[in-house]
Structures are given as structure tokens and as C-alpha cells.
N, C-alpha and C positions, 0 to 999 in steps of 0.2 A: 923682786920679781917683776918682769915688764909686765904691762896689762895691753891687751889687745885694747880694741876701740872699743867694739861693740860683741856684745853676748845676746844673741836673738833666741827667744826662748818659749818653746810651746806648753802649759802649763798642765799636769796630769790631771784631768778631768776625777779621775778615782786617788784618794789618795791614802790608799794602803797599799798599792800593786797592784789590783785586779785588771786583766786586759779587760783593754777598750770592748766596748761591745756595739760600737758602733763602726761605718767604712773607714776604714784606716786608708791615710792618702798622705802625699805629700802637704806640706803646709805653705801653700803657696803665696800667701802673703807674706812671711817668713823670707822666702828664697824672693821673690822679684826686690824686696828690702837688701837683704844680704849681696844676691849682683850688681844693687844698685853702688850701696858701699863700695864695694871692692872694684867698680868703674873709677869710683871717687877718689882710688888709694885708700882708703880705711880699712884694717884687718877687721875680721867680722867672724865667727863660728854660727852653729845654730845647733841648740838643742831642744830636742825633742820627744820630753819627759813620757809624753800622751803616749803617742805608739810603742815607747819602752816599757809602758810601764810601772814606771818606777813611782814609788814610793813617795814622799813629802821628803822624806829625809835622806832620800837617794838622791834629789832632786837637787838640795841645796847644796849636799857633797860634790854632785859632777858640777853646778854653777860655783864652788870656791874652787875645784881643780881649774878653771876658766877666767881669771878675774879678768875683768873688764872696765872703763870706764863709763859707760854704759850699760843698763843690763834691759830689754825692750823687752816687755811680757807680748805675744798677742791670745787676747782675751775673749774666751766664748761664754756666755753668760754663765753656765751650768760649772766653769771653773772659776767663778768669779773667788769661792770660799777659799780654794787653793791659793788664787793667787794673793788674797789679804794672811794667810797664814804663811805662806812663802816670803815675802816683804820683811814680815816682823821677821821670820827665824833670820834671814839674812842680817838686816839690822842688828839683831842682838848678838851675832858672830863675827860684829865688826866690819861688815863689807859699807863699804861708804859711797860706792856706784849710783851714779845718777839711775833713778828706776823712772822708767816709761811704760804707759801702757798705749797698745795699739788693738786696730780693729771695730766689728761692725759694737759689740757692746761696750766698749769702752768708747766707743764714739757717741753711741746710742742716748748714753748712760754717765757720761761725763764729769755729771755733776755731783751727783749722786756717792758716785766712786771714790773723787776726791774727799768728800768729805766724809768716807767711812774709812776708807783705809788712808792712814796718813805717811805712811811708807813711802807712797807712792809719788813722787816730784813732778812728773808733766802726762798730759795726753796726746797723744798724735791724732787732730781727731779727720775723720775723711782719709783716704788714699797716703800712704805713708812714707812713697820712695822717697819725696823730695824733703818733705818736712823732718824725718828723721835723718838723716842724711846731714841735712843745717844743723838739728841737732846735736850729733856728735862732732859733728866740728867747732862746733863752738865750746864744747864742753870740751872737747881734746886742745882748746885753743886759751881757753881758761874766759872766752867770751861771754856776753850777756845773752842767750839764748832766747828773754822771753816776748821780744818783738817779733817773733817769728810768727806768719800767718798761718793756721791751723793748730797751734798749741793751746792746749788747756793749761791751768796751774791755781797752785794758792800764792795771793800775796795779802800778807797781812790780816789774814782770818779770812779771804774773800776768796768765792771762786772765779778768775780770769780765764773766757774764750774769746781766744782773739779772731780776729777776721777771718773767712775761710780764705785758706791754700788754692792755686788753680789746680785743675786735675791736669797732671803728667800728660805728655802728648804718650801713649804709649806705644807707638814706632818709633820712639827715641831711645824705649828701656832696655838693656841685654835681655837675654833666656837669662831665666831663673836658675839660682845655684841651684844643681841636683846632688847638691852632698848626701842624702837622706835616700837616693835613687834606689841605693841596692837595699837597705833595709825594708822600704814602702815596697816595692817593686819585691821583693825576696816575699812580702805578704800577702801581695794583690795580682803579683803577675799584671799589673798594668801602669803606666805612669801617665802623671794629671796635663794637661795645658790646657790654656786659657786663649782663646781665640776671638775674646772681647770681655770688656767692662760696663755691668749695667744690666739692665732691663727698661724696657720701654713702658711696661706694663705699668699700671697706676691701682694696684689691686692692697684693698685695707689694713689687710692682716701683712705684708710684707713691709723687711728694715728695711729693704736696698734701694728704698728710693728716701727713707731716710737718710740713709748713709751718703748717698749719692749728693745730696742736700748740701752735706755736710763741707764738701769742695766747690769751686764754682768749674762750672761745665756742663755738656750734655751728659743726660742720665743713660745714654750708651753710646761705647763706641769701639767700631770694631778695626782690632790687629790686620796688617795690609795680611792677604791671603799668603801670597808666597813666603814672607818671613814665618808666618807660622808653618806651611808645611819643611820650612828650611829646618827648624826648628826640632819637626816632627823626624823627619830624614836625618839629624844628626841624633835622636834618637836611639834612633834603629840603628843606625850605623855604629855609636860610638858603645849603646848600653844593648845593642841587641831586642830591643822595645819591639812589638805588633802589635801590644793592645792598649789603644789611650783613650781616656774618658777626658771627655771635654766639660771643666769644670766652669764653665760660663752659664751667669745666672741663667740666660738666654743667647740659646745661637743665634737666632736673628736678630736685627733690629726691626726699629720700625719702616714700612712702606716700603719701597720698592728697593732702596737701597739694601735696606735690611734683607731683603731677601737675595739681593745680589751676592751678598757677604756670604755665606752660603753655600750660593752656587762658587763664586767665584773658588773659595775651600776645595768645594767636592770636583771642583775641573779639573784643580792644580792637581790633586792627589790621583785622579785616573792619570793624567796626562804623566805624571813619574813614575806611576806603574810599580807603586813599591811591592808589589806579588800579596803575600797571605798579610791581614791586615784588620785588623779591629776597633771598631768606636760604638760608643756611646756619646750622647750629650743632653741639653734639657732644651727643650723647645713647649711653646704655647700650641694648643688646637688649629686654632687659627692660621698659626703658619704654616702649614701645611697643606698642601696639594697634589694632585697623581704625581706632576712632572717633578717637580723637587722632592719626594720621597722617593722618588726611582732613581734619580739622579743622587740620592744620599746612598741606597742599597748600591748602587755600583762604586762609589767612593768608598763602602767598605763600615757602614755605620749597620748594624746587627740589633740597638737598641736605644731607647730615647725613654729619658722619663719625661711625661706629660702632669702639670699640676692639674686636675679635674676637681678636686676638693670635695666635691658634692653635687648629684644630681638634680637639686632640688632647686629651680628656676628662681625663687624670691633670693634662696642664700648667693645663687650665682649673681643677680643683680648687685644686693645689699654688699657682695664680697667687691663691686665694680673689676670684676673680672673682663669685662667685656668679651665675652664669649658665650655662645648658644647652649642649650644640650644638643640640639642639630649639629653645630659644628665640633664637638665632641666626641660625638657618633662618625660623625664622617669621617674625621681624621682618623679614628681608630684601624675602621675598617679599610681606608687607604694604604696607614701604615703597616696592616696584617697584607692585605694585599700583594704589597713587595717583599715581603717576609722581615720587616722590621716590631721587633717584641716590643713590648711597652710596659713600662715602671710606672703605674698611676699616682701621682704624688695626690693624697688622699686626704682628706679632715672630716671624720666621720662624726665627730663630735666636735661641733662650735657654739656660737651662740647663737645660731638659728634654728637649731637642731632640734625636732619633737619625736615625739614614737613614731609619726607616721614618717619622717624623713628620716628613721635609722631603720623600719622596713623597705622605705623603694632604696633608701641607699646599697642596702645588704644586698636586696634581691637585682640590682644594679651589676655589682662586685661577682655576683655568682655566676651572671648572664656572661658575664665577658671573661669569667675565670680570674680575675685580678685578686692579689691574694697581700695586699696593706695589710699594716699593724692595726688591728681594730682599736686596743685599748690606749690610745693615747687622742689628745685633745689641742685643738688649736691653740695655739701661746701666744700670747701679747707680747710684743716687746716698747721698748719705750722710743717715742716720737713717732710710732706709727697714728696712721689714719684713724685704725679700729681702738687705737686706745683711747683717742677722744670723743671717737662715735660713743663709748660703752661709759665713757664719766659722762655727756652729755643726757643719756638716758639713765642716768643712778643705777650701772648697770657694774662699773668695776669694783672691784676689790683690790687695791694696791700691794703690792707686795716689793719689799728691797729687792733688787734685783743681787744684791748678797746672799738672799735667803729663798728665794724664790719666783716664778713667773706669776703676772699679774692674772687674777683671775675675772669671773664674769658672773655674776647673778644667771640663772637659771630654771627652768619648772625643775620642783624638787622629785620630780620622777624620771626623768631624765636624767637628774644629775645620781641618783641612787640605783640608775640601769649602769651607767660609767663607773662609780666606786666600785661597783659588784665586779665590772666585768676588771675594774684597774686591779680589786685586792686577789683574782685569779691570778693574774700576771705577776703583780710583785710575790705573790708569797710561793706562784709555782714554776711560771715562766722565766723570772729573773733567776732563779738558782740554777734553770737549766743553761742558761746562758754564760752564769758565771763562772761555773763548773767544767762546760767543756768549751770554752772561748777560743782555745788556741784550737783546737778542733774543727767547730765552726768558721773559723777564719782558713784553714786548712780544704776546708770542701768549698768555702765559694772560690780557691783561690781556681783557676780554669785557664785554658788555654784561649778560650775565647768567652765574649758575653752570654753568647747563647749555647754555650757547652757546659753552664752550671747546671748540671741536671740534676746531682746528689742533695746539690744546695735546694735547687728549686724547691726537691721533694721533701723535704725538713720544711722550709717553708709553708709548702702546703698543706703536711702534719701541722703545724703551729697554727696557721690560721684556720684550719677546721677546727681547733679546739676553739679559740677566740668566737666562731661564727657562731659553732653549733651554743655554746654560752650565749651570745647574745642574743641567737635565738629563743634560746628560754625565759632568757631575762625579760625580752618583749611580749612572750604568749602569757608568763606569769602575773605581768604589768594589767595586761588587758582581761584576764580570765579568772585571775587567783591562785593560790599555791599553797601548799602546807612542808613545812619543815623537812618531810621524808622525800616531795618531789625536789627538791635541793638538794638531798643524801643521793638520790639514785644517781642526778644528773651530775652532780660534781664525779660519783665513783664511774661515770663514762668516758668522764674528762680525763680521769687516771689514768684510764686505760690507752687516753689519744695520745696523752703525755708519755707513758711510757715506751708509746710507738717510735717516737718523736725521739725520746733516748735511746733506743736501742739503732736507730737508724744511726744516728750518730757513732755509737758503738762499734756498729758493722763495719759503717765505711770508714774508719779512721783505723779500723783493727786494735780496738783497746783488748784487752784481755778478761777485764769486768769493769762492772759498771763503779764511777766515779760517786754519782750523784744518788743511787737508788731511788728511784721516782715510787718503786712498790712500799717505800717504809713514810710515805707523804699524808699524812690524817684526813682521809674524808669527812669526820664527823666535824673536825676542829676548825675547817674551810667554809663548811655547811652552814653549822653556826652562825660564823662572821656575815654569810651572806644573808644566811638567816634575817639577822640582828639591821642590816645595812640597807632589807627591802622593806621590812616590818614598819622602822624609826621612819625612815626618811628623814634624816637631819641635814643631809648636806643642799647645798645648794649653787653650790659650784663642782666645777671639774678641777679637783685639783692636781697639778704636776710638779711633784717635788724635786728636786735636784737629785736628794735620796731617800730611797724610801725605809731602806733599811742599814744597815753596816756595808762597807762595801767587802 
């Protein structure tokens, strides 16, 4: 049987089947790889286990229907376990394909990798069009591969990283293969592009300037405007596309040019007049002003998520966010102004975080209506800023990045208001989630950003249950509690939760309920929290990859 060159492969985060339960998108490092290839001459496929679905063992069935001489995982930390169990089953089934792994953790995390899962043959590390690309042609050529700049590898019991790769001029690269278009797009009603690489930002808890590190070149830089709306116009033309989410860590750059980039986008797209037309993208506080948010609502952008993290002035320093609560505030009320909605990308719990900064934060969220996942916590990943801030203060807790995210020392009251409000979620909210996922992914799918309404409202059921818990959790912390005020307050959470499902229920037209949220033990919930505010033994936040079966 011939073998193609290369097999690019997205690795199922859940690996029993369970849908994703997070935004299902194109994998666009994946596809700018795959175009790059097939510019190259190299036959290339991509599959993409994640948003199918599929199983471990479905997984390595559609990679043998595929052989390859190459097989490129790209790797997000949380599927780190899948892909050391994928490796082996391959291996022991005989496929003898060079395995690569690609992306921000396998870049991150390099070393680490190699020396846990041995499956594994090289790392692409930093930006991967060019360096994987060398790769399989050598490998298709039966050449020496490991002088290549930006490969990782083992020689002789040692880990080897060789010199970084330059970063790709990216006006040179095609559009990305949309092989994956009508399956993502059949899920989300919208498809992804990248309209620059990078952030400018120098903020602690972020990999991408990590990553960025990792090639030599500027840490941004942005796509010539016209090719990207060219880009966007064969979209619409070829796939019927109006709604695209701009997956750039940040639209602007830095300073004025930065901001030109931008404009120069939202010119081109008025001046071609595509009619009904929809974006999203992520942008800083700071870049933002009357005339460029006006100038973005008339190009047809309906939504932007903003990283605000926290209102609390010390954490916005220590985070080197360089941004105000002032300019925070301004931008919001800017971007409401022209009627552009806002995604607050939020860290309610970090390492700066005390009771008094999870009250102004909450009462923050409720002033401005913004409705984040409460129970989840800032993540360390490896080579960042904040990871050597927090071992410099005997402040981390290391963890494989095989088996988990690195944690942080913390007040032990604090971290047992997080457990309490984390063991709600996993033991009530994650069933809900798992139970009606295609569902879920069903109502946010919309014809526009701002026409998720059904979604929005599930949303805002969720986070009243999340809010009103943590606000217990804080009056409890400060005032005192007894065992029965935990019985009443979890059996009102019952009742948010079952609002929560039956909306789902409604609007999808089930016939009865999946999940029964009425048959869910208040006393058994009670307890745990009981037992979790009583001890206080924890002393971190911690975030498991899983918490329970998937």
C-alpha cells in the first residue's frame, strides 16, 4: 500500500468518545502545516480525532486506514495522556512512521515529553510550516533530518534542541487547508482566520511569548490586510461563510502600526461591501478607542473578548498586564457604546487572589453583567514568566505536564472556597455538560455572535448557580456555617441546575430529560462541602485534566 507523506493529526482530548465540551474550531495550525505541504508537492491529510469524537481506539483505526510516512500529533497539554497512549498502541500495531509532535506544549515542554513518552522521534519546536516541511522531506528522502533548526530529539540517551527556526515570513504562506470547513462550520456556523501571529503583550501567566521565543523573530506580526480579506471573500464565496472569528492571540500590534493593522482590515472589508457579515476577535483594553471601535462596528465585528483577569490593581501589576482598571472601564463602556458585546477572558482565582479580591471581583462581574466560568483557576504552563516568579517565592508545586498543570501554594482558605466551589462543578455541572453536549453545541450554534440568545440564557443559569455558591462560600468563610446551611444552599443550587436543564430540554425539543438533575443527592454534595470547609487541607487550586471518567 503507498503511504502518503504526512498524517496531521488533532489528538481527542476525552478519550472514550465524549464530545468536546469546549469551542470546537478549526485546527489551524494543522491546516497552515497541511497548505504549507501540499505548496511543497507533499501529499498530507488531517485528521481530527478532537471534534469527532472519537475514541483512543477509533483514533488509531482511522490513523492505520491513513499510513503515512510521517505521522505530526499537535499537542495541547490537557491531551498530552492521549497522545503517550496513542504512540504506544500505534507502535505495538506495527506502524513504524516517524511520530512528531507539534505546538504551543510540545514546544513548551519539550524535554519533558521526550523523555516520557518514547514513541515519540522529534519535536517541531516554535512555528512549524517550515521546519516540518524539511522534515518530511527528508524523511521521504531517507535523509539525515537532525540538523534541522527547531527540531528536538533523542540522541543517545540525551535530549537535543537544536538552534531555533526563523519564524516564516507569513505573506509567503497559502490559506490554510479548509478540509475540516464543513464539519467545524456544520458545528459553529462560523470559520476561524488568523489575521496575525503573536502578541505584543509581556503578561506572566501567558505561553505565547514563550512560544514566540522559541523561533527567532518579532513576537508579532501582522498578515498584509488585503490577503486576509481576499482570503475572507473566498470564504464567503466558495463555503458560503458570514460569520468568522478572528483566532489571533491579539488583533493589534504594538504602537501605531499595530493599530494601523486593524484599521487597515476594517477599511478593506467596508470598502468590498461584503452585505450581512459577522466577527469576533481578542484584542487588549488598551487598544481600544471611540474611533477604532466605531470603525470595527461598521466592518461588521459584533464581539471581542477582552483578557481583564481581575480587577484587583496589585494582581493587574504583579500579572505585568500593563493595563489600568481605568483603561478597563473605558474600553468597555466604548465598546458597549457602538454596540460591540464583550467576552471577558477572566482569572478569578490566581495566585494573588484573597477573600477580599474574590468579593470586588464578583461584585465587578455582576456590575457589568459578565457571566465567566467561576470555578476554574489560572494554569501555569512551562517557560512562562509566572512559573519562575512562583519557584522563586517556594511558591510552586510542579506537576508532569503528562499528568497535570503546575500548581501554586496558597491561604488555605482560599484554596477550600475553590475546592468547594470546583467539587459543585465536577460532580454537578460537568454531567450537565456531558450529557447534553451535542445539544449545547446546537444552541450556541447562531447565525450571528450576538444572536446567541438561548445560549447566552443557559449561560446565565450556569453562572448564577456558580455566583450564588460562591457567594456563600465567602459569607460562610467570614461569618460561620453549620452543616444544614450547606443542605439548604446546595438544595437551591438543585433547583438553578434543573432550570439550566430543562432550558436545554426546551430548546433543543428533547422529549425527556437525559440527565435527571431532580435524582442528584443534596445531602451527599453537602457533606463533601461539609467535610472540604471544616479540614481545610488543600492548599492549592488544583486542575486536573480529569476529574472523573470521561
Amino acid at each position: 500500500m503507498n503511504k502518503m507523506d504526512a498524517l496531521l493529526v488533532l489528538p481527542p482530548m476525552y478519550q472514550t468518545g465524549r464530545i468536546p465540551d469546549y469551542n470546537p474550531k478549526e485546527p489551524m495550525g494543522l491546516m497552515y502545516i497541511s497548505a504549507t505541504l501540499r505548496r511543497d508537492g507533499y501529499s498530507v491529510e488531517i485528521l481530527d480525532a478532537d471534534i469527532l469524537a472519537l475514541t483512543l481506539e477509533e483514533t488509531v483505526a482511522e490513523i492505520m486506514k491513513r499510513p503515512a510516512k510521517v505521522i505530526g500529533f499537535s499537542v495541547m497539554q490537557r491531551a498530552l495522556p492521549s497522545v503517550k497512549l496513542l504512540t504506544e498502541k500505534l507502535k505495538n500495531r506495527g506502524v513504524t512512521a516517524h511520530i512528531c509532535c507539534g505546538g504551543f506544549t510540545a514546544t513548551l515542554s519539550a524535554k519533558h515529553i521526550l523523555e516520557r513518552i518514547p514513541r515519540i522521534d522529534s519535536i517541531v519546536m516554535g512555528e512549524g510550516e517550515t521546519t516540518f516541511s524539511n522534515l518530511v522531506r527528508a524523511i521521504k528522502e531517507s535523509t539525515d533530518w537532525r540538523h534541522f533548526p527547531g527540531i528536538a530529539f533523542r540522541q543517545n540517551g540525551k535530549i537535543i534542541i537544536n538552534q531555533p527556526a526563523n519564524k516564516v515570513d507569513i505573506d509567503s504562506l497559502p490559506w490554510p487547508s479548509r478540509d475540516l470547513l464543513p464539519v467545524c462550520f456544520g458545528k459553529t456556523n462560523y470559520a476561524t482566520v488568523l489575521a496575525s501571529r503573536g502578541c505584543y503583550g509581556i503578561c506572566t501567566f501567558c505561553s505565547n511569548q514563550a512560544f514566540e521565543r522559541a523561533s527567532v523573530g518579532p513576537n508579532w506580526r501582522g498578515r498584509n490586510p488585503i490577503d486576509v480579506v481576499d482570503e475572507m471573500e473566498d470564504l464567503r464565496r466558495m463555503h458560503g461563510v458570514k460569520v468568522f472569528k478572528f483566532n489571533d492571540p491579539n488583533l493589534f500590534g504594538p504602537g501605531a502600526n499595530g493599530r494601523k493593522h486593524v484599521v487597515n482590515i476594517c477599511n478593506e472589508l467596508i470598502a468590498r461591501d461584503f452585505g450581512e457579515i459577522h466577527l469576533m476577535g481578542f484584542c487588549r483594553s488598551n487598544d481600544i478607542d471611540s474611533d477604532v471601535a466605531q470603525l470595527m462596528r461598521r466592518a461588521g465585528f459584533e464581539r471581542v473578548l477582552i483578557g481583564i483577569e481581575s480587577v484587583n490593581p496589585a494582581a493587574l501589576r504583579l500579572f505585568r498586564k500593563g493595563e489600568s482598571l481605568q483603561t478597563i472601564r473605558q474600553s468597555i463602556e466604548i465598546l458597549r457604546q457602538v454596540g460591540i458585546d464583550i467576552v471577558p477572558g477572566f482569572m478569578i482565582f490566581n495566585p494573588y487572589t484573597t477573600v477580599e479580591t474574590l468579593e470586588v471581583d464578583l461584585d465587578f462581574l455582576e456590575t457589568y453583567g459578565f457571566m465567566p466560568t467561576l470555578s476554574k483557576s489560572l494554569r501555569i504552563f512551562d517557560g512562562t514568566p509566572l512559573q519562575e516568579i512562583m519557584a522563586s517565592e517556594n511558591r510552586l508545586v510542579w506537576r508532569s505536564p503528562l499528568e497535570g498543570y503546575h500548581e501554586y501554594l496558597v491561604d488555605p482558605v482560599v484554596a477550600s472556597i475553590y475546592m468547594a466551589l470546583k467539587t459543585i462543578s465536577v460532580e454537578w455541572l460537568d454531567p450537565l455538560r456531558k450529557f447534553y453536549q451535542g445539544e449545547i453545541w446546537r444552541i450556541k450554534k447562531a447565525p450571528a455572535f450576538n444572536q446567541r440568545m438561548n445560549f447566552d440564557t443557559l449561560n446565565n443559569l450556569i453562572f448564577i448557580l456558580e455566583k450564588e455558591a460562591l457567594r456563600s462560600l465567602l459569607s460562610w468563610m467570614k461569618t460561620g456555617f453549620s452543616y444544614q446551611n450547606i443542605v439548604s444552599q446546595i438544595a437551591r443550587l438543585k433547583n438553578q441546575l434543573a432550570k439550566a436543564e430543562q432550558h436545554i430540554i426546551s430548546v433543543s425539543g428533547l422529549a425527556e430529560s437525559t440527565l435527571n438533575v431532580q435524582s442528584f443527592s443534596v445531602t451527599d454534595l453537602a457533606g463533601r462541602i461539609h467535610s472540604i470547609l471544616v479540614n481545610k487541607v488543600f492548599r492549592t487550586f488544583p486542575e486536573q485534566y480529569r476529574w472523573r471518567d470521561d
